[in-house]
TORKOL-4160 file (C-alpha; in steps of 0.2 Angstrom, whole numbers, padded with zeros to 4 digits, m for minus):
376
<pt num="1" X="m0183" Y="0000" Z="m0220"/>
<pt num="2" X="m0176" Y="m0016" Z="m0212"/>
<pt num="3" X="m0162" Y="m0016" Z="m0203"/>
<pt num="4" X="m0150" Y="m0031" Z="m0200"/>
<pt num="5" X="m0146" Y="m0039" Z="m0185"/>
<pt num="6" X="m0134" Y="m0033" Z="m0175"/>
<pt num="7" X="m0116" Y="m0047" Z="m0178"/>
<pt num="8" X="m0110" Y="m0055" Z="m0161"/>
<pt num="9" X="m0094" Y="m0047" Z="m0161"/>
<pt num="10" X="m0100" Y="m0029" Z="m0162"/>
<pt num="11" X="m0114" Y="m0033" Z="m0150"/>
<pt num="12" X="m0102" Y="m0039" Z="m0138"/>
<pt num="13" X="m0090" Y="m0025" Z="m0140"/>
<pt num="14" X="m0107" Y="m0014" Z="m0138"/>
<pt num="15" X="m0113" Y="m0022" Z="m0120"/>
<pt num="16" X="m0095" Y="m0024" Z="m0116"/>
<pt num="17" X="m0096" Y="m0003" Z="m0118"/>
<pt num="18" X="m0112" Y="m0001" Z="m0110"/>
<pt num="19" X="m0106" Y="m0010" Z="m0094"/>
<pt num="20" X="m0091" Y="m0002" Z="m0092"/>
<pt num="21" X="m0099" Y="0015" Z="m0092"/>
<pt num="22" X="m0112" Y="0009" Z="m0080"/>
<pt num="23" X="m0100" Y="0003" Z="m0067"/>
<pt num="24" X="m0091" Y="0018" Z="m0072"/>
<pt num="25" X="m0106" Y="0026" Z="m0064"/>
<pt num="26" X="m0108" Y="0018" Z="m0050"/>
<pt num="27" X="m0092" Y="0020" Z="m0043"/>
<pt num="28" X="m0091" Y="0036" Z="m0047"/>
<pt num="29" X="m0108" Y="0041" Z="m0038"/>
<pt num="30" X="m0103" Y="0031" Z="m0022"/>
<pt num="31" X="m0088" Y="0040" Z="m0020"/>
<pt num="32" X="m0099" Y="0057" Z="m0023"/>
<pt num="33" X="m0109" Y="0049" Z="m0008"/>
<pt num="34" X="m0095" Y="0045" Z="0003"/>
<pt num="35" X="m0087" Y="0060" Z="m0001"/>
<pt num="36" X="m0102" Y="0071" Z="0005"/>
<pt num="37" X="m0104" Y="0059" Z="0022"/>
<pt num="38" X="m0086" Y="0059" Z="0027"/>
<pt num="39" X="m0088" Y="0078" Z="0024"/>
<pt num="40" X="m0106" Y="0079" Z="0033"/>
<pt num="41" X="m0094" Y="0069" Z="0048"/>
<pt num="42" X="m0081" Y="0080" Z="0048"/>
<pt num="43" X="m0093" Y="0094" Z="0051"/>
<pt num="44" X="m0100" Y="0086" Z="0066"/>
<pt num="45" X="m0087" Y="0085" Z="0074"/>
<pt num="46" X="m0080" Y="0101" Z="0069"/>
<pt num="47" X="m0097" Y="0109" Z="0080"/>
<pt num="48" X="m0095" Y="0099" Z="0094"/>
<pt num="49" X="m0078" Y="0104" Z="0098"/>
<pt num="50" X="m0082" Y="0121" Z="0092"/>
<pt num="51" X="m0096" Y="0125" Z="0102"/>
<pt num="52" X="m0090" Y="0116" Z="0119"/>
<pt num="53" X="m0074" Y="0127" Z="0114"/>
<pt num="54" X="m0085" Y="0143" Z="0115"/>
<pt num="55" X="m0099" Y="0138" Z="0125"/>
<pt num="56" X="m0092" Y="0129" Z="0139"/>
<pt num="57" X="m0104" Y="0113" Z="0137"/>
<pt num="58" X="m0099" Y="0098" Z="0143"/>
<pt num="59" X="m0097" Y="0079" Z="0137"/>
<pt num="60" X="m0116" Y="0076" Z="0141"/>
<pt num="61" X="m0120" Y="0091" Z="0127"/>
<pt num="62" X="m0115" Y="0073" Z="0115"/>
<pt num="63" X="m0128" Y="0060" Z="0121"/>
<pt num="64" X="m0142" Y="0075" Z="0122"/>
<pt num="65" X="m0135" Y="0080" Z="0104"/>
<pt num="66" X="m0137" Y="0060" Z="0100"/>
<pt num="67" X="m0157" Y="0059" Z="0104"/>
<pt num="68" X="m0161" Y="0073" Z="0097"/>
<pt num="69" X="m0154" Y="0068" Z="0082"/>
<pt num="70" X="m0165" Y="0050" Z="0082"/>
<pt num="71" X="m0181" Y="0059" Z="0087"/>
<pt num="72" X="m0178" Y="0073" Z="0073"/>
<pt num="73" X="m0172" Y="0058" Z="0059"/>
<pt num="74" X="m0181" Y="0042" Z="0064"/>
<pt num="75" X="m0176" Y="0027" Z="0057"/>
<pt num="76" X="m0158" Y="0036" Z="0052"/>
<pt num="77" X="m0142" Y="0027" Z="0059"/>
<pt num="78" X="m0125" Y="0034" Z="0063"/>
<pt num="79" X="m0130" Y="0048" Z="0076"/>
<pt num="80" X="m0127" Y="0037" Z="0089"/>
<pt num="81" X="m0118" Y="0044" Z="0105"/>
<pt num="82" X="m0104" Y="0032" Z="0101"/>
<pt num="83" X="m0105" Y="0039" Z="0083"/>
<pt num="84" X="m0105" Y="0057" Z="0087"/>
<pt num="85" X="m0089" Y="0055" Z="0097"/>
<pt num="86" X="m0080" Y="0046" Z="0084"/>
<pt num="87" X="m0085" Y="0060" Z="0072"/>
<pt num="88" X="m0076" Y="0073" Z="0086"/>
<pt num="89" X="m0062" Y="0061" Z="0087"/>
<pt num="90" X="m0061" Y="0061" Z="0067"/>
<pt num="91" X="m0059" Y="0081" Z="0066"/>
<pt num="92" X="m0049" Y="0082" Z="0081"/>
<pt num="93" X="m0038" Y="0069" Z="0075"/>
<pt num="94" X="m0034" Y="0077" Z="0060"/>
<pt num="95" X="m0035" Y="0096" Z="0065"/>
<pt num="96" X="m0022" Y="0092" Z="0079"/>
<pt num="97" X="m0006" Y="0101" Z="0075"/>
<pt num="98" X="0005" Y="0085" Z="0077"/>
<pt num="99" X="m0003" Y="0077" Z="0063"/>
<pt num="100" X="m0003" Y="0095" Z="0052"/>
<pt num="101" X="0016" Y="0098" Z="0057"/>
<pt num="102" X="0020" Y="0079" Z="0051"/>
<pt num="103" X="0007" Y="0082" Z="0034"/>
<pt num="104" X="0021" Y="0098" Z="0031"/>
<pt num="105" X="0035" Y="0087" Z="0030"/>
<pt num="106" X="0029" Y="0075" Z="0020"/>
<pt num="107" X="0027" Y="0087" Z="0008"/>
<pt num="108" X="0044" Y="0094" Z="0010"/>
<pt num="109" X="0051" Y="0077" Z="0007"/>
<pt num="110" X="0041" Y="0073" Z="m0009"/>
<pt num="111" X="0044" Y="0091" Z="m0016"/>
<pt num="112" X="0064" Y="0090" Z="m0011"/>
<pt num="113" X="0064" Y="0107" Z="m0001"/>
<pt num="114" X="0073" Y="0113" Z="0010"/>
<pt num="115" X="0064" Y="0125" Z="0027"/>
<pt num="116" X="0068" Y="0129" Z="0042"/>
<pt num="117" X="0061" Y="0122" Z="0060"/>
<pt num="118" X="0047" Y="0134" Z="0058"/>
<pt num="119" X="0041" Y="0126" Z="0043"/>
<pt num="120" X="0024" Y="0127" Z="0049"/>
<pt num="121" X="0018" Y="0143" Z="0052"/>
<pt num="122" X="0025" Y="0148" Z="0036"/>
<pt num="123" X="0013" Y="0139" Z="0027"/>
<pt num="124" X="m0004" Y="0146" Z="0023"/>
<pt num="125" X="m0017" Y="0138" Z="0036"/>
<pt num="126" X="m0032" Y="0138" Z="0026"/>
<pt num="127" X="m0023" Y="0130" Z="0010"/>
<pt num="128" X="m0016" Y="0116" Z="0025"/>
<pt num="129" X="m0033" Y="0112" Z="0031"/>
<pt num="130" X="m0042" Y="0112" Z="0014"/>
<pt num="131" X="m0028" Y="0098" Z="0008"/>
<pt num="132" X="m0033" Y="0087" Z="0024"/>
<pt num="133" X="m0051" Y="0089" Z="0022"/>
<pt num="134" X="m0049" Y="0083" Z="0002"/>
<pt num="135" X="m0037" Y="0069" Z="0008"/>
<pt num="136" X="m0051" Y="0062" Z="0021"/>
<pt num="137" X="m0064" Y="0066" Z="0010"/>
<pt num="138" X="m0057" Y="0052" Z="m0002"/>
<pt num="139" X="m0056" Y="0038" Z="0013"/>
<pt num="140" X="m0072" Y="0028" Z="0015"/>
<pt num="141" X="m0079" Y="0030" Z="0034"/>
<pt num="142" X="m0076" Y="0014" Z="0037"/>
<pt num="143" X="m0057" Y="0014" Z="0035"/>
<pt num="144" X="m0056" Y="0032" Z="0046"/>
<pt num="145" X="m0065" Y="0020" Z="0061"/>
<pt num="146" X="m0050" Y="0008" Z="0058"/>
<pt num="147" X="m0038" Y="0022" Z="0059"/>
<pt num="148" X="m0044" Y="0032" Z="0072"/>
<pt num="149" X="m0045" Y="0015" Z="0084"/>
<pt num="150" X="m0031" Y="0004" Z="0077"/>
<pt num="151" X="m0017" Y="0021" Z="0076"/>
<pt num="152" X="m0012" Y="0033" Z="0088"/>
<pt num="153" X="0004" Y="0040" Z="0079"/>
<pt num="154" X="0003" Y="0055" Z="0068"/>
<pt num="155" X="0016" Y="0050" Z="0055"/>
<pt num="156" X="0011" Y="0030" Z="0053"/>
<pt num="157" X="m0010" Y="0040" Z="0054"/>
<pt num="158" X="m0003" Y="0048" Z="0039"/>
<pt num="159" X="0006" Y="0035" Z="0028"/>
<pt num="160" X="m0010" Y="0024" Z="0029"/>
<pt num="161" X="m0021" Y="0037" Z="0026"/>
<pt num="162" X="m0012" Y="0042" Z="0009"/>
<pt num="163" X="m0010" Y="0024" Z="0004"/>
<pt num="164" X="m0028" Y="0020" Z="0006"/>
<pt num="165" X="m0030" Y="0036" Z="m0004"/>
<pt num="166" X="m0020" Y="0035" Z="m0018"/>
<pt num="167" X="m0021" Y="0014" Z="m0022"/>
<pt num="168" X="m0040" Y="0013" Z="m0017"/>
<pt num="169" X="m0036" Y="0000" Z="m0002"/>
<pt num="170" X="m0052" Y="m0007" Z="0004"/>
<pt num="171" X="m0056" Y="m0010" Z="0022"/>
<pt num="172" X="m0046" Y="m0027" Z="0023"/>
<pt num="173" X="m0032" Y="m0023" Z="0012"/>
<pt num="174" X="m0027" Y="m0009" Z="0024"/>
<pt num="175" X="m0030" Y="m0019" Z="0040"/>
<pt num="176" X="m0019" Y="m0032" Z="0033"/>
<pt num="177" X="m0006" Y="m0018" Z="0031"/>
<pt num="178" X="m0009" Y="m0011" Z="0048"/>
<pt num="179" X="m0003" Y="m0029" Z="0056"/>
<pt num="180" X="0010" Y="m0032" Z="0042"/>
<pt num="181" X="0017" Y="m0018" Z="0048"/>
<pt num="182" X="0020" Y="m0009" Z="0031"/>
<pt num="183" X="0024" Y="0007" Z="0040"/>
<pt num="184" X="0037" Y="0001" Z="0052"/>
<pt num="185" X="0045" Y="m0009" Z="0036"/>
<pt num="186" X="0045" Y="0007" Z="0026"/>
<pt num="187" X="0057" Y="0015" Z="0038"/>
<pt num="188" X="0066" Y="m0002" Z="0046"/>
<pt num="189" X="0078" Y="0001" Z="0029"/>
<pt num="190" X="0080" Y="0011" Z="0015"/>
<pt num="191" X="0075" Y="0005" Z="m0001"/>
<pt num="192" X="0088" Y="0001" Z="m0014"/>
<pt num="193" X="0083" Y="0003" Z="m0033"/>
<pt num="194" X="0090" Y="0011" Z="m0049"/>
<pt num="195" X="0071" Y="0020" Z="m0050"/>
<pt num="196" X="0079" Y="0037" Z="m0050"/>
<pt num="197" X="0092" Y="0035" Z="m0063"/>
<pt num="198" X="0081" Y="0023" Z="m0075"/>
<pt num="199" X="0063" Y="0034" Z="m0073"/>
<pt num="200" X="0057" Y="0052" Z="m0075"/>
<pt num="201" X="0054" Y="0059" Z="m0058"/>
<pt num="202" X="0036" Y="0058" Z="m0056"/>
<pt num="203" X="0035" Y="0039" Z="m0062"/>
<pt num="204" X="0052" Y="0036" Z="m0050"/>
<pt num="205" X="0043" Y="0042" Z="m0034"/>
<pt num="206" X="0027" Y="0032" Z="m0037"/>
<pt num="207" X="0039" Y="0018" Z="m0043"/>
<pt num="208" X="0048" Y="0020" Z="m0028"/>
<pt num="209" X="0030" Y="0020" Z="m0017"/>
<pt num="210" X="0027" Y="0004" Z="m0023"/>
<pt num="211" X="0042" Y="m0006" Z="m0020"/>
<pt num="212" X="0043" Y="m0010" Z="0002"/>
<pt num="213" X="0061" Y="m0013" Z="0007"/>
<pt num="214" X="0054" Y="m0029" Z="0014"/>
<pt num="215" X="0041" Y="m0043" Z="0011"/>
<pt num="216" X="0035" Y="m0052" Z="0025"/>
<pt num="217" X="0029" Y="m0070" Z="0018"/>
<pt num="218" X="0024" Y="m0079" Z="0037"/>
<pt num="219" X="0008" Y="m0083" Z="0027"/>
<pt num="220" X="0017" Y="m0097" Z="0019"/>
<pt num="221" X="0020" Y="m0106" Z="0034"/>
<pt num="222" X="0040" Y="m0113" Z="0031"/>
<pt num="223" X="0050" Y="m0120" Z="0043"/>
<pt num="224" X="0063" Y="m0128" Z="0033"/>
<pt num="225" X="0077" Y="m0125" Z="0018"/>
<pt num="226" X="0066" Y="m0125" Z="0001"/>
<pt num="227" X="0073" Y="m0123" Z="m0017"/>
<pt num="228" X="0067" Y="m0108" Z="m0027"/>
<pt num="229" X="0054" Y="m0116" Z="m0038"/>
<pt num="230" X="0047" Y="m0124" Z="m0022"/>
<pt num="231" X="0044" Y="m0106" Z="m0015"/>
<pt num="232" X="0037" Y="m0101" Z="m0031"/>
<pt num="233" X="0024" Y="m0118" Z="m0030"/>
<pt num="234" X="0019" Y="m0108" Z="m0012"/>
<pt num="235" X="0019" Y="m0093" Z="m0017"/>
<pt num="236" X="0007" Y="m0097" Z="m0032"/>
<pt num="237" X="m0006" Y="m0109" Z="m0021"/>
<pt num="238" X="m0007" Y="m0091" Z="m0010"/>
<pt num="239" X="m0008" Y="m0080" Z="m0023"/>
<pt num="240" X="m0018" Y="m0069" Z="m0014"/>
<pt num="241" X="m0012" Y="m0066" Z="0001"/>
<pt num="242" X="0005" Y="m0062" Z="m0009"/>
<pt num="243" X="m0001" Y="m0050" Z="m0018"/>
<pt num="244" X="m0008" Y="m0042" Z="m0001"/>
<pt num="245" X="0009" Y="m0040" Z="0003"/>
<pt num="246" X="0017" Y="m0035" Z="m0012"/>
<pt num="247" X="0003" Y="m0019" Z="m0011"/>
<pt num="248" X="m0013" Y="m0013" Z="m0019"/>
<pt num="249" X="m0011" Y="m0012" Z="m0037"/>
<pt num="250" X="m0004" Y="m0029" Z="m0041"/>
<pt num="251" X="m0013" Y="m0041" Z="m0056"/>
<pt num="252" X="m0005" Y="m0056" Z="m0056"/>
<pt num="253" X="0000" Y="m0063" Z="m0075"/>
<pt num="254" X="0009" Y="m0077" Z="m0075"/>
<pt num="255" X="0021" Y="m0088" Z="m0067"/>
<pt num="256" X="0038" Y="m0095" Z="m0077"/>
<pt num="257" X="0033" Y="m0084" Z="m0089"/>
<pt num="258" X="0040" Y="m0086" Z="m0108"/>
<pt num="259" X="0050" Y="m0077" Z="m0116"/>
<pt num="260" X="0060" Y="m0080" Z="m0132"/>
<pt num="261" X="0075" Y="m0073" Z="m0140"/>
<pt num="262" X="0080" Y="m0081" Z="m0159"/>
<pt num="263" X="0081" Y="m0099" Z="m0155"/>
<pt num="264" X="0083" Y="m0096" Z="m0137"/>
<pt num="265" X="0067" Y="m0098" Z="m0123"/>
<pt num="266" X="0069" Y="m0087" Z="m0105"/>
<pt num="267" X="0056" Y="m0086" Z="m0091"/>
<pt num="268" X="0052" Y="m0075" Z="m0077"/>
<pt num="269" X="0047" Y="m0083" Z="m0061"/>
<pt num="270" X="0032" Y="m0072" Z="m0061"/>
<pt num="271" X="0025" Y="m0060" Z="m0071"/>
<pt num="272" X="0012" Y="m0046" Z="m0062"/>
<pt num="273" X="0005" Y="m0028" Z="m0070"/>
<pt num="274" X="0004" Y="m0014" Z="m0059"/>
<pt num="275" X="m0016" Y="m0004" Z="m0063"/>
<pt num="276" X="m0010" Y="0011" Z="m0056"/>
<pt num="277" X="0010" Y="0012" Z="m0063"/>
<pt num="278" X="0003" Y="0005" Z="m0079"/>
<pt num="279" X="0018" Y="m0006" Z="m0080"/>
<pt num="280" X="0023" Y="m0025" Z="m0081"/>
<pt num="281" X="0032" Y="m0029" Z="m0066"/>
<pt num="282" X="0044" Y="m0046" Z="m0065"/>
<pt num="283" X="0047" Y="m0053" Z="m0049"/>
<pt num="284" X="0063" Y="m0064" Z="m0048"/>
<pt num="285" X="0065" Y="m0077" Z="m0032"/>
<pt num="286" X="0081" Y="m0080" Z="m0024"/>
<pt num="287" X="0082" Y="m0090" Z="m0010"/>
<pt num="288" X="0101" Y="m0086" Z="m0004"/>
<pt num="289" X="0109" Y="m0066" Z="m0003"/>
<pt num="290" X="0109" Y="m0054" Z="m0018"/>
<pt num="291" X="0122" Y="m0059" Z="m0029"/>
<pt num="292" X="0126" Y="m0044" Z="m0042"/>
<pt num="293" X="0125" Y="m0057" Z="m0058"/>
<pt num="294" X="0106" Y="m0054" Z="m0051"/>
<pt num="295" X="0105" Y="m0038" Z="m0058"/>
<pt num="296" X="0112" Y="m0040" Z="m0077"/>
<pt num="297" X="0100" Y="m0056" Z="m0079"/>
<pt num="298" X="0084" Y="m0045" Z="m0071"/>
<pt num="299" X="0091" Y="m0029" Z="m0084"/>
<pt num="300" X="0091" Y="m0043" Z="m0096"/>
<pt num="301" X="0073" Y="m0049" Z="m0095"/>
<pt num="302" X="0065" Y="m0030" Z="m0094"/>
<pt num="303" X="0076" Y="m0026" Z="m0111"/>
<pt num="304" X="0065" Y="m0043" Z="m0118"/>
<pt num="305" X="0050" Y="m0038" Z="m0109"/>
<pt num="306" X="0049" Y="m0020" Z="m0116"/>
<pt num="307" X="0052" Y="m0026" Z="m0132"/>
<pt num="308" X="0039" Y="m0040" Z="m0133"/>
<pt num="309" X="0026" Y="m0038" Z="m0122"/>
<pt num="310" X="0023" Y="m0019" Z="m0120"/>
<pt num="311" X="0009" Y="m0010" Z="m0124"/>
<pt num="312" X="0011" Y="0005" Z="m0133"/>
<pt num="313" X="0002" Y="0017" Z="m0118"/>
<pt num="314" X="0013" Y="0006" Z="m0104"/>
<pt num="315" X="0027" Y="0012" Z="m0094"/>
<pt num="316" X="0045" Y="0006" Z="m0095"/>
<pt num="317" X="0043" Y="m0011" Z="m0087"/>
<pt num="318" X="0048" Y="m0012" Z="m0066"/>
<pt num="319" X="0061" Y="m0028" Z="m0060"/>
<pt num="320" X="0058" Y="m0034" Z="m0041"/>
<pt num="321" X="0074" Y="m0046" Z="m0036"/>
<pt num="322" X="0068" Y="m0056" Z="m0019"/>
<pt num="323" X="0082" Y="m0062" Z="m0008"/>
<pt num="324" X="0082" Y="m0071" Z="0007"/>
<pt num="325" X="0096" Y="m0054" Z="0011"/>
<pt num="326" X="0104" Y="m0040" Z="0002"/>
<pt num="327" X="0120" Y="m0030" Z="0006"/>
<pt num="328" X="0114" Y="m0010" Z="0002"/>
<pt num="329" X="0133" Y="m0004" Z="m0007"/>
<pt num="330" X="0132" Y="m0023" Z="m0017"/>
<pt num="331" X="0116" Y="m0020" Z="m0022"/>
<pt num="332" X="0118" Y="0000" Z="m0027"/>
<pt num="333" X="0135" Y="m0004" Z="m0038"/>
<pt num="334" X="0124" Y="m0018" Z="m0044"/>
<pt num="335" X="0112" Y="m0009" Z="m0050"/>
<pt num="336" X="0123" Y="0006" Z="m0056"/>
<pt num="337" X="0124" Y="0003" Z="m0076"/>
<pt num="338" X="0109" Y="m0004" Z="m0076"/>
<pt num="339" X="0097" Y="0007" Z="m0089"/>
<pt num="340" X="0081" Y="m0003" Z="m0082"/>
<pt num="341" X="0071" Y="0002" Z="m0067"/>
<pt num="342" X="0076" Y="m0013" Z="m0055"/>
<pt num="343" X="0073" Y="m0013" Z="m0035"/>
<pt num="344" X="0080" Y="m0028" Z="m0024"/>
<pt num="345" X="0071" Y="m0032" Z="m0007"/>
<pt num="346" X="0075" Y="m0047" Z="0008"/>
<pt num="347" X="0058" Y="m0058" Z="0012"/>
<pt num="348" X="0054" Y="m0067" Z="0029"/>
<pt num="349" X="0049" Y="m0081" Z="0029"/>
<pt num="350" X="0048" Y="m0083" Z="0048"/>
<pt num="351" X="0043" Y="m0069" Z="0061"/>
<pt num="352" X="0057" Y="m0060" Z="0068"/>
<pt num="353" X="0061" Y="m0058" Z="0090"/>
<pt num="354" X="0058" Y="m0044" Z="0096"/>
<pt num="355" X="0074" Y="m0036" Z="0102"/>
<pt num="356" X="0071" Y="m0037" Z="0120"/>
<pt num="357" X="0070" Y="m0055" Z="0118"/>
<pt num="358" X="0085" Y="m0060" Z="0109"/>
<pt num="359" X="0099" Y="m0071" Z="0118"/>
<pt num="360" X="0084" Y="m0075" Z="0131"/>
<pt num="361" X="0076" Y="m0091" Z="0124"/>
<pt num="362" X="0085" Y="m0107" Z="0122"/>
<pt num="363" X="0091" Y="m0110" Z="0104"/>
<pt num="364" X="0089" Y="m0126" Z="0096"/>
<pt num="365" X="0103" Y="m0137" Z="0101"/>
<pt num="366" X="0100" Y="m0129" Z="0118"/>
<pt num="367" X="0085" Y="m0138" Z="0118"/>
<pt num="368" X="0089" Y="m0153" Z="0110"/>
<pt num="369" X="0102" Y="m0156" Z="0124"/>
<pt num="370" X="0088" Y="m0152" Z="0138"/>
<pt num="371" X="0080" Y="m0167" Z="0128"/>
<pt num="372" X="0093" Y="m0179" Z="0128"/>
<pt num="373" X="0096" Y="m0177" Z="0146"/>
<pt num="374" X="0077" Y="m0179" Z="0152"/>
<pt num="375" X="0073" Y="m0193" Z="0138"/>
<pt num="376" X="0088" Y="m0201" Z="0137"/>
């Protein structure tokens, strides 16, 4: 019996299917692989400190260890003496109770309780070291090797290592975090937002995850007194190095993005989509301090934005206010009535003095003067 051809547009939507489960595959069977080598690492290194625990063997035990490996596996790579060091390195590093007694209050913070200074040996040891071994198990090899040499600190250790975890970072994303200093800026200040009162509590805390206190812009290269449209012309001709630092996650939309109301037309400096909190995200650009008008016109566009342009499966729609600086009690009465998930955060432009340095170095008129008087 014959059979008619196949019409374009189900064809498409029939390769279109095909590929997605195919790369569907494929990402789920390199993960499977990574999984079972960061765990066949972790092993490793587990036995070397074990056995020079028990046994008394010295540091030579590792480049003896290292040949035979090569003679017994030829042609394999990553048994290196070098290798098998960073694999005791990798266990050690995460077995260590510094970084299990900092893994315990994290967990405390997110979950909201309450325990005493001897937190950690109430909890149950096995459950504590399985939940590390999952967590590392999700982090490419790669990234630990960054970690392990880049990060000595238990706490910052463990912020980048749930980070890369939950947004799927790849290896430059989370070396471009490391020198932006992403941990340092997530303590420097508290963040102020609305997320609390405007979001169920599970969507407010990975709202909140997403949202940095401050956004370091150095990339753009300014050195002078812009208008807000010509921040956003910079902004835009380095899109991706600013959606590096707004955070993994970020799709860009549209700049200056149209909306309408009756006869009226509104537009949102830039528009972006967050994969992970499944929500549209406006970003509004300020180049003076917060002013609380900020808020209402912010609470104004996600009322629009929620009406027009959500998708039935998407989350309430996310506002991001960027001012060149915020007052914290301005901004929280601000953002007090507001019934819309809205966070406010400073950028840099220019890199900040480090402490030690401040009132040491000649200021600009200082120099100017120095000028005058040498060239006159």
């Amino acid at each position: 019996m014959p059979t008619s051809a196949p019409t374009l547009f189900n064809y498409s939507r029939f390769i279109d299917d095909l590929k997605r489960r195919i790369n569907g595959a494929r990402l789920s069977a390199a993960r499977a692989v990574n999984a079972e080598l960061v765990a066949l690492y972790w092993d490793i290194g587990r036995a070397i400190r074990e056995q020079q625990a028990t046994r008394g063997w010295g540091d030579g035990v590792v480049d003896r260890l290292a040949r035979d490996l090569k003679m017994s596996f030829p042609g394999t790579t990553g048994f290196s003496a070098a290798s098998l060091w960073r694999m005791r390195q990798f266990h050690q590093a995460y077995s260590a109770p510094e970084f299990l007694a900092q893994l315990v209050r994290e967990r405390e913070r997110l979950s909201k309780r309450t325990r005493s200074a001897k937190a950690l040996a109430a909890v149950d040891e096995h459950q504590l070291a399985q939940a590390v071994r999952e967590m590392v198990e999700g982090v490419p090899w790669g990234h630990h090797v960054n970690l392990l040499s880049k990060i000595d600190d238990p706490a910052r250790r463990l912020y980048y290592l749930q980070a890369t975890a939950r947004f799927g970072w790849s290896r430059n994303v989370l070396i471009n975090q490391i020198k932006a200093q992403a941990f340092e800026r997530s303590l420097a200040e508290g963040k102020v937002h609305n997320f609390a009162l405007a979001l169920p509590e599970h969507f407010a805390e990975q709202a909140e995850e997403a949202l940095k206190s401050s956004y370091n812009l150095e990339f753009l290269g300014i050195r002078r007194e812009i208008k807000e449209r010509e921040l956003e012309n910079q902004l835009i001709a380095r899109l991706r190095d600013f959606i590096l630092e707004l955070g993994y996650g970020f799709c860009f939309v549209g700049r200056q993005y149209r909306l309408t109301l009756g006869r009226k037309e509104y537009f949102i400096d830039l528009l972006f989509y967050h994969r992970f909190l499944k929500a549209l995200v406006a970003v509004e650009l300020k180049m003076g301090p917060f002013e609380p008008e900020f808020a209402g016109k912010m609470d104004f566009y996600l009322n629009l934005l929620n009406e027009k342009e959500r998708a039935p499966d998407d989350a309430p729609s996310i506002g991001i206010i960027l001012c060149a600086e915020k007052d914290n009690l301005e901004v929280e009465f601000a953002l007090k009535s507001k019934t819309n998930p809205i966070g406010v955060a400073e950028y840099q432009l220019q890199g900040k003095l480090p402490a030690e340095m401040k009132g040491k170095l000649p200021s600009v008129r200082q120099l100017q003067e120095v000028l005058r008087s040498t060239f006159p």
